[in-house]
C-alpha positions in Angstrom: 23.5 4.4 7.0 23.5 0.6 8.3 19.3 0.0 8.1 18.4 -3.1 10.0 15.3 -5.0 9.5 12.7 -4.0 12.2 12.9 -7.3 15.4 9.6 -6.4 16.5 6.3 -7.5 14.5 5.6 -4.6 12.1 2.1 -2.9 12.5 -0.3 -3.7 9.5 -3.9 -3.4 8.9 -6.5 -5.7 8.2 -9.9 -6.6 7.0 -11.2 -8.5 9.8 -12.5 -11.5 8.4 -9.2 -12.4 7.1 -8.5 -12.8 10.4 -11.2 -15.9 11.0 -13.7 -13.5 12.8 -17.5 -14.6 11.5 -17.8 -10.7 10.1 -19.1 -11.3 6.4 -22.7 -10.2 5.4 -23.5 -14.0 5.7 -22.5 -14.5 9.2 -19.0 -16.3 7.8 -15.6 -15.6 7.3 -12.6 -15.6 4.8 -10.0 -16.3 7.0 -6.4 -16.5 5.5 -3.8 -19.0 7.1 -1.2 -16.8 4.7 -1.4 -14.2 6.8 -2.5 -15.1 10.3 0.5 -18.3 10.4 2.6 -17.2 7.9 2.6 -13.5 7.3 1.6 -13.0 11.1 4.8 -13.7 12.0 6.1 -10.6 11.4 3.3 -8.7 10.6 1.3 -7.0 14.3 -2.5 -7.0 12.6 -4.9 -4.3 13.5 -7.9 -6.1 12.1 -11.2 -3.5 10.9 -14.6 -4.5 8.8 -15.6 -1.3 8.1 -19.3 -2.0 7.3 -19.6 -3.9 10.5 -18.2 -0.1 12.1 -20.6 1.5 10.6 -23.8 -0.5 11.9 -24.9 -2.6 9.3 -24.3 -5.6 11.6 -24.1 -9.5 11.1 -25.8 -10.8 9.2 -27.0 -8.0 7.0 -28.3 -7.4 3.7 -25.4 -7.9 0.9 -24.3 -4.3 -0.8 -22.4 -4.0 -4.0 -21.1 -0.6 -6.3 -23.2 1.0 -8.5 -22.7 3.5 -11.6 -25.7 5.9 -12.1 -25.2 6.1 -15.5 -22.7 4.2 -17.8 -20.5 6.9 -18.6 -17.0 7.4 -17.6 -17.5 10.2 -15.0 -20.6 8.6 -14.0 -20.9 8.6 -9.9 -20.5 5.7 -7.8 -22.7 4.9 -5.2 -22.5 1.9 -2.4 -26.0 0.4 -2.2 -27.7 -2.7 -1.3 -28.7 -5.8 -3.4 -32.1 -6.5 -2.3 -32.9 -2.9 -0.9 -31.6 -0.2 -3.1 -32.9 2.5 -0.9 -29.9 1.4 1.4 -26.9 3.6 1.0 -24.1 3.2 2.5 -21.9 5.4 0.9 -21.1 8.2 3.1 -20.9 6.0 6.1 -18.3 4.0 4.7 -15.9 7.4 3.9 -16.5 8.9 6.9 -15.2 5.6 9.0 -12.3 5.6 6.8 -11.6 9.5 7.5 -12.4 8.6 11.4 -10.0 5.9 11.4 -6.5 7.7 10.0 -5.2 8.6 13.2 -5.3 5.1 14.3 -3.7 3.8 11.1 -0.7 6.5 11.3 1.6 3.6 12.5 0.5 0.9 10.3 2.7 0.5 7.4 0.9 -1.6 5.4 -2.6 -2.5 4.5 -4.1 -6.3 3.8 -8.0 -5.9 2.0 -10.3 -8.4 1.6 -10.6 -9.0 -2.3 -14.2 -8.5 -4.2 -15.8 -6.8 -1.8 -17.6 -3.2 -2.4 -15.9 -1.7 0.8 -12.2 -3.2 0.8 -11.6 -4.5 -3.0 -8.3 -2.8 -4.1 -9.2 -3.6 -7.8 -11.4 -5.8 -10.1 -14.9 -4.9 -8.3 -17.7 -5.6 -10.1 -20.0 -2.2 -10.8 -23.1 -2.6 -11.6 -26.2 -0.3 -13.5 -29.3 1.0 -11.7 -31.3 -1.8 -13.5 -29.4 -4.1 -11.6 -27.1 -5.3 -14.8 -23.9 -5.6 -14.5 -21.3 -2.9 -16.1 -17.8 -4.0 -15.9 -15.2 -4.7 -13.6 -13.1 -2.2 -12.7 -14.1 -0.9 -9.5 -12.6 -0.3 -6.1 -14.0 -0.5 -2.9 -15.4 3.0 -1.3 -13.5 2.1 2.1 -10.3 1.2 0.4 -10.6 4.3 -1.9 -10.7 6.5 0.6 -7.8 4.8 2.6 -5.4 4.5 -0.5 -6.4 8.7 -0.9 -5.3 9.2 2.3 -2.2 6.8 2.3 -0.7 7.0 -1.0 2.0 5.7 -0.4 1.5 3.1 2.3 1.8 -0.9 0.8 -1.7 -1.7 0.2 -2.2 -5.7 -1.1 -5.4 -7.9 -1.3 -5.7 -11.5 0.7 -6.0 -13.7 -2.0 -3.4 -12.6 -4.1 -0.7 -12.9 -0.9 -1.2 -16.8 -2.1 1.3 -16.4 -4.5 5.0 -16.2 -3.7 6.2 -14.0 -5.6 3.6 -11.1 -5.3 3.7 -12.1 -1.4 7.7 -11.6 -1.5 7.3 -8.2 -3.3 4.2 -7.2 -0.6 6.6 -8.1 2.2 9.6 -5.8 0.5 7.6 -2.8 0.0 6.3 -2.9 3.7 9.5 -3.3 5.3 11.2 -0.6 3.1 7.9 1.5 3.9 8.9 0.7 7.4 12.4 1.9 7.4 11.7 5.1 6.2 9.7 6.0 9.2 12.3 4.4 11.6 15.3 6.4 9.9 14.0 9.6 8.0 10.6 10.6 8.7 11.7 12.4 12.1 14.8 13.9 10.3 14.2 14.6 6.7 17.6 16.0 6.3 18.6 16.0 2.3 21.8 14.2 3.1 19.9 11.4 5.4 17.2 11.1 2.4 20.4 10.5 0.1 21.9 8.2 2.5 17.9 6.2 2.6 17.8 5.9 -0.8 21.9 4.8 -1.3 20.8 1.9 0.7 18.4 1.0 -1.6 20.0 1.5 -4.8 20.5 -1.6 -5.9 17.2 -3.1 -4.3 15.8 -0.1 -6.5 17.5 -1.0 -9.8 16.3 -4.9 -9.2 12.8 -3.2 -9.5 13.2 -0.8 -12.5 16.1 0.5 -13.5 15.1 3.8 -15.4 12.7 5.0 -12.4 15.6 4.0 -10.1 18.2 6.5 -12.3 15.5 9.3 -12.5 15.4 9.5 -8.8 18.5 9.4 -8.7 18.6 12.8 -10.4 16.4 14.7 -8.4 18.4 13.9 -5.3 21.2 15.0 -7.3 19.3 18.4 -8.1 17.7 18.8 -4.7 19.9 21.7 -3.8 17.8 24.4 -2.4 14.3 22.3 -2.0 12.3 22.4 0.7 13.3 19.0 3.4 9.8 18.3 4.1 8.5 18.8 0.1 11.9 16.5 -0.7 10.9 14.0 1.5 7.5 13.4 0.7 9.0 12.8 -3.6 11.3 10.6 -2.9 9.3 8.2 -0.3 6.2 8.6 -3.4 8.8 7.4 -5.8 10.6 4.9 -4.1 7.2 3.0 -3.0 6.2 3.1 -6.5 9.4 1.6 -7.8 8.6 -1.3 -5.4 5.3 -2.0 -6.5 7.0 -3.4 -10.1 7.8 -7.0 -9.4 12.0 -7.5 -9.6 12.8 -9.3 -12.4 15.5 -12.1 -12.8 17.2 -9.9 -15.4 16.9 -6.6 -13.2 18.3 -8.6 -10.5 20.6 -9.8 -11.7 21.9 -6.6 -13.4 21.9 -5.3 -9.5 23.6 -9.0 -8.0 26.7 -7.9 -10.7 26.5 -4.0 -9.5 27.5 -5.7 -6.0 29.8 -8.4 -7.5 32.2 -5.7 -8.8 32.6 -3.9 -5.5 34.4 -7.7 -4.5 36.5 -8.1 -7.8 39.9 -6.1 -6.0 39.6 -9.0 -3.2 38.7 -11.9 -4.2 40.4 -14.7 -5.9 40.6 -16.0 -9.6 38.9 -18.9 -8.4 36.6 -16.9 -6.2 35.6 -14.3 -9.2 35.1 -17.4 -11.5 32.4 -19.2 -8.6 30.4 -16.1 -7.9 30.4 -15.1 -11.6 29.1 -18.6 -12.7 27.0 -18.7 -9.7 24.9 -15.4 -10.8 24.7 -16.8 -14.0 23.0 -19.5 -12.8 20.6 -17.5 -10.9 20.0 -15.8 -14.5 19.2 -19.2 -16.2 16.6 -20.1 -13.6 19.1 -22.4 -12.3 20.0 -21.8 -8.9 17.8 -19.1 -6.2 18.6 -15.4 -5.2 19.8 -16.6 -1.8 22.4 -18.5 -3.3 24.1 -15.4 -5.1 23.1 -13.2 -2.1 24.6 -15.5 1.0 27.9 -16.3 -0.8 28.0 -12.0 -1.8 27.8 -12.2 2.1 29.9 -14.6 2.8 32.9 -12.5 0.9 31.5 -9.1 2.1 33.9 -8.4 5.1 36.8 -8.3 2.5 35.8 -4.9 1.0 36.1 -1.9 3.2 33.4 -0.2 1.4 30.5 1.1 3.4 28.4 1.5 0.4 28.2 -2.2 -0.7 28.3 -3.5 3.5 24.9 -1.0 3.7 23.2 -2.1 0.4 19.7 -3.4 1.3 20.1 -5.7 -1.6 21.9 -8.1 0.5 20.5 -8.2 3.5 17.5 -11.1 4.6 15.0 -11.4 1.9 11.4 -12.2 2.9 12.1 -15.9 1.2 15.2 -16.0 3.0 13.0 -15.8 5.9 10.6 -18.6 5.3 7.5 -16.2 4.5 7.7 -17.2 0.5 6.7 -21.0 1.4 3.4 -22.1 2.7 1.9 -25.3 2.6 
């Protein structure tokens, strides 16, 4: 299975300030030149604010998350600062449950950070006396969509500022991507097996024991249900990508490629790509360096397994969306 990277902008959702639109509860905006000039240019956004959706209007009274008591279990409830009466709760579930048709193409998801509606993580939860509790809330809206979408690549604004969780954002959603341009119509075992031998080594940069271990339920999937099959391996291979690829990882998987090469290459040839990986080990030289001169020797090998590896094919830094100034 030859999987090509997707020429058409890739559908992903929003939260519409991020986009420059004056939707905050002060009348402003957080707008993100990340992802409108940068990420936008592969990225097709479909931008929401889901308290604007629901009525609450700008500018409106601010809300944050609060814990009815300060135990573990204790219930969360969306209400607002200055009014406590106001509860937005509900409201902000049911416009998530209203808007999952809509976000059946998207294949990825960019939040607005801190916020009681659309913070993935870190939100801060407060008591009914109006003290603060802690800090590990997530926002009702985003809750409800990530309950929903398990699966689907789900990243917040401000953290797509740094390059390497904005590299490992992009990988998930074009993987994420794939699988509904290749498998989700036809969840065959044997195309699932061919989906995820495409991935293999992309997979092992990530983690290499999760990698192996899916490996083995493919292996034992005789007999499963398609559909049940499907829906395991898509969970597992999205949460493989969500571990950032390490150097050493990678470079474990650069050397699983490298061998496929070693019947036709040259001494001299061996020696270069052997020092060159090496080098990308040490820090010293960058993935694309390993990854266009694997390329470069690729059409030597007559095996379809390494010519399909998604390993090797253009990496989001490749692609200028890892630098932004």
């Amino acid at each position: 299975m030859k999987i090509e990277l997707l020429t058409d902008k890739i559908p992903v959702g929003i939260s519409q300030c991020a986009m420059g639109d004056p939707v905050r509860y002060n009348g402003g905006h957080k707008h993100s030149k990340v992802c409108t000039q940068l990420l936008g240019r592969v990225f097709e956004y479909v931008p929401l604010c889901p308290e604007v959706a629901i009525g609450m209007g700008v500018p409106r009274q601010p809300i944050r998350l609060v814990k009815s008591d300060p135990s573990a279990d204790a219930e969360i409830r969306v209400l607002g600062v200055d009014d406590p009466t106001l509860d937005v709760t509900e409201p902000l579930r049911e416009y998530a449950d209203s808007v999952v048709p809509e976000l059946q193409q998207v294949r990825g998801y960019i939040f607005m950070q801190n916020s009681p509606s659309c913070g993935l993580k870190g939100i801060r939860r407060y008591l009914p006396n109006g003290h603060g509790h802690d800090s590990d809330g997530m926002g009702v809206y985003a809750q409800r969509l990530r309950e929903r979408f398990p699966d689907m690549p789900m990243e917040e604004v401000g953290r797509l500022n740094n390059n390497e969780i904005r590299e490992n954002f992009l990988t998930q959603v074009f993987a994420y991507d794939a699988w509904f341009r290749y498998v989700h119509e036809d969840p065959r075992p044997a195309r699932i097996i061919e989906f995820f031998t495409a991935y293999k080594y992309l997979l092992l940069a990530h983690h290499q024991q999760k990698t192996r271990d899916l490996g083995q339920v493919l292996a034992n999937s005789k007999g499963r249900d398609h559909e049940e099959l499907a829906l395991e391996v898509r969970a597992r291979m999205m949460e493989i990508l969500t571990h950032m690829a390490t150097r050493k990882d990678k470079t474990n998987a650069l050397m699983h490629s490298q061998g496929h090469l070693k019947g036709y290459l040259s001494k001299e040839e061996k020696a270069e790509l052997t020092e060159l990986i090496d080098e990308y080990r040490r820090g010293l030289k960058p993935a694309s360096a390993v990854l266009t001169l694997l390329r470069h020797y690729l059409p030597r090998t007559p095996h379809s397994f390494i010519h399909n590896q998604m390993l090797l094919a253009a990496e989001p830094a490749e692609m200028g969306l890892c630098d932004f100034h």
